[in-house]
NUMAR-111834 format. One line per 3 residues: their letters; for each residue x, z, y of C-alpha. Coordinates in steps of 0.05 Angstrom, whole numbers, plus 5000, padded with zeros to 4 digits. Last residue first. Layout:
<rs>
A) X/Z/Y | ...
</rs>
This chain:
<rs>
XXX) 4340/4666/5509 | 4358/4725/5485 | 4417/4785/5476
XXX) 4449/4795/5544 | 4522/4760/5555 | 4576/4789/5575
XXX) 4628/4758/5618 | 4649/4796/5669 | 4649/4863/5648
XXX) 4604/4924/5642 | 4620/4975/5692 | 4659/4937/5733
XXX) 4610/4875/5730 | 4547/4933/5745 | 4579/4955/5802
XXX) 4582/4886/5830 | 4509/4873/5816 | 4500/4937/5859
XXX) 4531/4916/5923 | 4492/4972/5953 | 4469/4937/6006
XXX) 4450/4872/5956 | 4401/4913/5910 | 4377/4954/5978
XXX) 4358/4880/6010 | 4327/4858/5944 | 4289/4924/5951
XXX) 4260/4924/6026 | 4222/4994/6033 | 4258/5018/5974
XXX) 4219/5051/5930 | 4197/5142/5945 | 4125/5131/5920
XXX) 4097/5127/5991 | 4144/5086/6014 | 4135/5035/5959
XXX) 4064/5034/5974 | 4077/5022/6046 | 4122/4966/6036
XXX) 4063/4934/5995 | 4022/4945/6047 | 4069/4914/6099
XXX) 4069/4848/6058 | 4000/4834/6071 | 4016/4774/6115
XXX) 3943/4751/6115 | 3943/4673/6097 | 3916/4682/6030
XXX) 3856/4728/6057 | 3840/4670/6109 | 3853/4623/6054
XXX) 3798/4652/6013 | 3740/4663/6077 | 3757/4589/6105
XXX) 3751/4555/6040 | 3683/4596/6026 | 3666/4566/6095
XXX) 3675/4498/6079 | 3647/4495/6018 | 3581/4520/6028
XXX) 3543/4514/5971 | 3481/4564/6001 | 3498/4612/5938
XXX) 3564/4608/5950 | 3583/4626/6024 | 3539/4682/6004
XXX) 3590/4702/5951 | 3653/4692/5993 | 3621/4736/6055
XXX) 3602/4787/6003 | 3665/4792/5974 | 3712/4792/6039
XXX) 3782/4779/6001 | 3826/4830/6023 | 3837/4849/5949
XXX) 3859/4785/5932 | 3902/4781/5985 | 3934/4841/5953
XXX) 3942/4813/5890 | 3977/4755/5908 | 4026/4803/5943
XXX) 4031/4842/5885 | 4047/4785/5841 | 4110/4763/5890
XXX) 4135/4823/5893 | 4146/4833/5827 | 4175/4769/5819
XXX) 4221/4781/5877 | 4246/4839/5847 | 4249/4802/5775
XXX) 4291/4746/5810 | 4342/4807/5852 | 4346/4832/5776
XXX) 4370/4759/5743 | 4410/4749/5791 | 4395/4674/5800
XXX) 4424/4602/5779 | 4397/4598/5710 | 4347/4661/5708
XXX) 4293/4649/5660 | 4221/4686/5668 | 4172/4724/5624
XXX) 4140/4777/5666 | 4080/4824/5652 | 4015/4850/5663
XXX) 3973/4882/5601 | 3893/4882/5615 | 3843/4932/5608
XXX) 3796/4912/5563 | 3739/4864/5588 | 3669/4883/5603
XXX) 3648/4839/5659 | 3575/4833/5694 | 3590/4896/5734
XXX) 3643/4862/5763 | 3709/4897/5799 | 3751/4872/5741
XXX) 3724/4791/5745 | 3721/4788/5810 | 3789/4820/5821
XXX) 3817/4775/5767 | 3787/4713/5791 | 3817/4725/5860
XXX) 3886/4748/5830 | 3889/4672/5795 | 3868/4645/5864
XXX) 3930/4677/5896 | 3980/4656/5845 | 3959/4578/5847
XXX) 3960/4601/5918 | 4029/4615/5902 | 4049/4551/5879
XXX) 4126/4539/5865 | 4152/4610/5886 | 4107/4643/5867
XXX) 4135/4681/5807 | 4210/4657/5798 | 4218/4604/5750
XXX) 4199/4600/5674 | 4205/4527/5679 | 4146/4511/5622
XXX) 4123/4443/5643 | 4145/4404/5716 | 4140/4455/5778
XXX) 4134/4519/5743 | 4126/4588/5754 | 4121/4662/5726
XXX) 4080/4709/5700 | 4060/4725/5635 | 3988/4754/5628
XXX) 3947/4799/5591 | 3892/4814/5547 | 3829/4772/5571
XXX) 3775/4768/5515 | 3719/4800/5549 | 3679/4728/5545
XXX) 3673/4725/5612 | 3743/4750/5620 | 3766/4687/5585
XXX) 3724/4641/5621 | 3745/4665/5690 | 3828/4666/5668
XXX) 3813/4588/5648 | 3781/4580/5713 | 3846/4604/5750
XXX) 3888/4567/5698 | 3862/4499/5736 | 3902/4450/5700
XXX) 3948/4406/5749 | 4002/4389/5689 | 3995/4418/5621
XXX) 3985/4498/5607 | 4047/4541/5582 | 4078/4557/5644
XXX) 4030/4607/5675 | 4028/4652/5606 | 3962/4671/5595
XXX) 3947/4720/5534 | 3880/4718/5487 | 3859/4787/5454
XXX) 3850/4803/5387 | 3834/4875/5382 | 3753/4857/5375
XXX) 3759/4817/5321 | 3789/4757/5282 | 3748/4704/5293
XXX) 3737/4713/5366 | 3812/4712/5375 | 3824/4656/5339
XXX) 3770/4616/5370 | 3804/4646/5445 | 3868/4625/5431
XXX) 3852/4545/5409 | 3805/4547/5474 | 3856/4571/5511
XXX) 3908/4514/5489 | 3948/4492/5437 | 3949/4541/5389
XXX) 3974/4506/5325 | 4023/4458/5362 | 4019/4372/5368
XXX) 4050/4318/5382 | 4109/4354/5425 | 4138/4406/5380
XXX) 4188/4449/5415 | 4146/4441/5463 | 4075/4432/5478
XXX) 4001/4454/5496 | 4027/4533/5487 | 3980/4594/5475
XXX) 3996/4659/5465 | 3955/4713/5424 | 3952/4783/5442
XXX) 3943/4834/5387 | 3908/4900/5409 | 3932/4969/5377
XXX) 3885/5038/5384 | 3856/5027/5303 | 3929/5012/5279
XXX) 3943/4935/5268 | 3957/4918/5192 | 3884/4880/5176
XXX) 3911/4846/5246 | 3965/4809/5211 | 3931/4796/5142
XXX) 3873/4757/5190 | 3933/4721/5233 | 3960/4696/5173
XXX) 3891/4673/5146 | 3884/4641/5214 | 3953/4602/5209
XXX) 3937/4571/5146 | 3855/4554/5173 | 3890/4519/5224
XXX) 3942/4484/5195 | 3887/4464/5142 | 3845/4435/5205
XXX) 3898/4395/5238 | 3923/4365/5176 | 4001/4359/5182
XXX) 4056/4301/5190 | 4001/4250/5210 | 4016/4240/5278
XXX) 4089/4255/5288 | 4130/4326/5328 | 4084/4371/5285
XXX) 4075/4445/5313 | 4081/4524/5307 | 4117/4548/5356
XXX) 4071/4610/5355 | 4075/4662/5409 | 4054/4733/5375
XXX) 4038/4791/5423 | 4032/4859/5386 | 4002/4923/5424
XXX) 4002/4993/5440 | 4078/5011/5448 | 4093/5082/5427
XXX) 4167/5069/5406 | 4152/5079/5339 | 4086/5045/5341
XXX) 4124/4989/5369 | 4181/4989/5312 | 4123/4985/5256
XXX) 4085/4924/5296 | 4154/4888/5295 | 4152/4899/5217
XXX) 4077/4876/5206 | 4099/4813/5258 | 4168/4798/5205
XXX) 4125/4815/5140 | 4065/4765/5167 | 4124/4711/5184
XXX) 4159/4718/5108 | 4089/4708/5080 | 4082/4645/5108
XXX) 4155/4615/5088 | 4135/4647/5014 | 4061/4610/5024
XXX) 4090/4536/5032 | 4051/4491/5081 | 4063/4524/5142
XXX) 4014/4546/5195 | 4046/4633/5195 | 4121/4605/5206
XXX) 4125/4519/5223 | 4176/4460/5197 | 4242/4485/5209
XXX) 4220/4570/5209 | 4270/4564/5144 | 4258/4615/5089
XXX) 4310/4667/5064 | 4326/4709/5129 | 4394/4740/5139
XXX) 4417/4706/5205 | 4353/4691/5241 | 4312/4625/5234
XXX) 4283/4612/5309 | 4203/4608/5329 | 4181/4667/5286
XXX) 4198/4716/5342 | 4153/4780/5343 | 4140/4811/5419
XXX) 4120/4883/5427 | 4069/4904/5492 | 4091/4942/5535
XXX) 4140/5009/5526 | 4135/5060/5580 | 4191/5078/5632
XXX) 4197/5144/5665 | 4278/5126/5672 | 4288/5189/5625
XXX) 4227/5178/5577 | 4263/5100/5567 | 4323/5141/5544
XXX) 4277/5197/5506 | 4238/5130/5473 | 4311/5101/5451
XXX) 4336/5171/5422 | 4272/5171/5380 | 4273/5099/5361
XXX) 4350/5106/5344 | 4371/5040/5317 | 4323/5001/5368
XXX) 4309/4925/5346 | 4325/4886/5409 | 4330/4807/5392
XXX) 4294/4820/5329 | 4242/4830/5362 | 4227/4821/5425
XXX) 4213/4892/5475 | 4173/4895/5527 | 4197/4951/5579
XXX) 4139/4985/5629 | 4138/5017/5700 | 4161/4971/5740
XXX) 4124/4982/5806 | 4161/5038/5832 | 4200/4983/5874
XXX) 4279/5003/5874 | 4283/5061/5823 | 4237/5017/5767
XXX) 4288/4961/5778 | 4342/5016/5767 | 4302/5037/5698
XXX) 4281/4960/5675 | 4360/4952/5683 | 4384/5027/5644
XXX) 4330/4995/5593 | 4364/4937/5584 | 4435/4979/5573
XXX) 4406/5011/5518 | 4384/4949/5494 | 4455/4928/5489
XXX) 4507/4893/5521 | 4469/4892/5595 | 4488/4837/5642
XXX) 4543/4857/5681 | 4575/4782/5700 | 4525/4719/5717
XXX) 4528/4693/5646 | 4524/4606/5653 | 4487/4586/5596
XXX) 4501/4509/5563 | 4466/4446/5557 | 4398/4466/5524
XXX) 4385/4506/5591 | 4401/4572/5602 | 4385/4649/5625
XXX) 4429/4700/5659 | 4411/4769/5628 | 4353/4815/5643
XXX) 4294/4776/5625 | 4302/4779/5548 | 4276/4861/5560
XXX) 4209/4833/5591 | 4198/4878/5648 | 4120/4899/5646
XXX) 4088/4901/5721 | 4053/4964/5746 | 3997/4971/5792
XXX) 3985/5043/5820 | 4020/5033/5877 | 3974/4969/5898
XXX) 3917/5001/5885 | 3939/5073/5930 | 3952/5022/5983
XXX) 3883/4988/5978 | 3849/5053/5982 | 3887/5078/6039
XXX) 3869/5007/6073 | 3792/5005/6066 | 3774/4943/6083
XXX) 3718/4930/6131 | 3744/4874/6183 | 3763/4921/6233
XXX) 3802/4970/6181 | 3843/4904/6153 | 3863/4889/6234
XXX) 3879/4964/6246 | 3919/4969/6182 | 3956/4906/6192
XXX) 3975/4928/6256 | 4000/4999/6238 | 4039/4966/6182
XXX) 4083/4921/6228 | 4099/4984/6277 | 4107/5029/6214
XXX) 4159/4985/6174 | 4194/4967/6251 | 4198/5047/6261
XXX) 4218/5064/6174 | 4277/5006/6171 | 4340/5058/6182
XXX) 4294/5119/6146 | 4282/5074/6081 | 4353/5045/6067
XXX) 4372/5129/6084 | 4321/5147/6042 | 4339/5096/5985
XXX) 4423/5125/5988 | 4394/5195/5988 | 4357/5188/5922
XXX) 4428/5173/5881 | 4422/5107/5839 | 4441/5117/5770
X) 4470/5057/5730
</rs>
């Protein structure tokens, strides 16, 4: 679906005096306290968020899936999506594709499309955790951990393959999530599952070209709930430092257990320059995949404070990292969700960038609690929404997107263009 230019700057020109009123007052306030607010805006423009390509169709439960009417047929269609969503905010810049879910027939027509919509393609997934139509070995009882070698050396084809159709595409990197897991004590040894799934890994990134990175995802739980092969960051990171320097750990907000302080775990990783990326989204009990920040943003917040610490530092050398979403739409639109998303992640890191560094540091040194509380949550507190708003001005995005999406009745259009009951290839 094309969106003609005139409709967003008349959306923009109707809002533009309250947009300026609200942003001349933030800017005064941020240029009092030392920030400098061009700079901030031209950050926050420049930040782009992957789309994940299973993100674009009504999600489910293990009860049933409810389609929400126009979701795309075909990965065409998914990148038309990640294109609009790109129209509205300028900040969604990237496609990730999952294999086999969306294996392009037409790489070169496919890149041209995404070309069209100036989309790039993120990071490729590889999907080991289901049994697919035509394959010979069963996934039942583990992919790159298990005990037979044929079921092994099916995985390493599938991830070699899904690397072939990124470097096709001119994606950069490989992210493998393992379901790999026992459901009893005693059903595996620990330490021969792990040495399996490293030699997999190893005949994995032996295949990576010399510009790729391979980001590997953690997960304490679920489908297997005794135990899974990479449980945790410290399970990512040992693989990753085993393998090499393209091995990169990836944080996905849902996958840690109850009340664990991911903000520390994102510090340890870029310590060690072993951050690649991140999934965002939410939870409230285990791995939701709800909207970003909407359960605990300053969960969100802090995240974005390490991050900024951690990329602004000196002390750091970490590659540069890969941003995306991985959410599940059961109730929502699953576009007005990723809108939100986005903004929701830009606003995080926005207070993070309005943090007063020095103040924060000093605050530290003499163990002051109390004040470093103060200096964070008076950065959290700042409504920096009008920079964002700014940034999208700037770059010709809807001043208030979800608002345009709704406007323009645009789910609507896409039901009579694509029906009312289709259903987007996924999760």
């Amino acid at each position: 679906m094309l969106l003609d230019k005139s409709l967003i700057d008349g959306h923009n020109t109707y809002g533009s005096a309250l947009h300026q009123k609200k942003f001349g007052l933030l800017s005064s306030v941020l240029q009092d306290e030392g920030h400098p607010v061009a700079a901030i805006v031209d950050r926050l423009a420049a930040f782009q968020i992957a789309i994940p390509s299973w993100a674009l169709g009504t999600g489910g439960t293990r009860f049933g899936r409810f389609a929400g009417g126009g979701e795309p047929r075909s990965l065409e269609e998914k990148i038309e999506d990640v294109g609009l969503l790109h129209t509205l905010n300028q900040s969604s810049g990237a496609i990730s594709l999952h294999i086999p879910w969306d294996i392009p027939q037409n790489p070169r027509a496919i890149q041209q499309l995404a070309a069209s919509f100036e989309l790039k393609f993120d990071a490729v997934n590889s999907n080991t955790f289901q049994n697919q139509p035509d394959q010979e070995n069963s996934y039942k009882f583990g992919s790159l951990s298990h005990t037979d070698k044929a079921v092994r050396d099916q995985a390493i084809a599938h991830n070699i393959e899904v690397i072939r159709h990124g470097m096709e595409l001119g994606s950069k990197s490989l992210t493998i999530w393992l379901s790999d897991g026992t459901d009893f004590p005693g059903q595996q040894n620990f330490r021969r599952s792990f040495a399996r799934t490293l030699n997999s890994f190893e005949q994995i990134y032996a295949q990576l070209p010399d510009d790729w990175k391979v980001f590997i995802e953690y997960k304490p739980y679920e489908p297997h709930f005794y135990s899974t092969v990479v449980a945790d960051w410290g399970s990512s990171l040992l693989f990753c430092q085993k393998l090499g320097e393209k091995a990169l750990g990836l944080v996905d907000l849902g996958h840690h257990l109850p009340n664990t302080n991911i903000e520390q775990i994102v510090s340890r990783f870029l310590m060690e320059g072993k951050l690649g990326g991140f999934h965002f989204n939410d939870s409230k009990y285990g791995d939701d995949d709800l909207t970003v920040g909407s359960i605990r943003p300053y969960q969100l917040f802090l995240i974005f404070n390490e991050l900024v610490d951690g990329m602004t530092s000196s002390e750091v050398k970490n590659p540069e990292l890969s941003w995306m979403i991985d959410a599940s739409h059961n109730v929502k639109d699953p576009l007005e969700d990723l809108l939100q998303s986005v903004e929701a992640i830009k606003i995080a890191y926005a207070q993070a960038l309005i943090i007063d560094r020095d103040a924060l540091e000093k605050a530290q040194a003499e163990n002051d609690a109390t004040q470093a509380q103060e200096i964070l949550q008076h950065a959290y507190r700042t409504d920096v929404r009008p920079l964002l708003a700014e940034a999208r001005l700037q770059a010709g995005a809807a001043l208030h997107p979800v608002a345009f999406y709704r406007e323009q009745k645009i789910r609507q259009e896409l039901i009579k263009q694509r029906g009312e009951k289709t259903f987007a290839t996924g999760l």
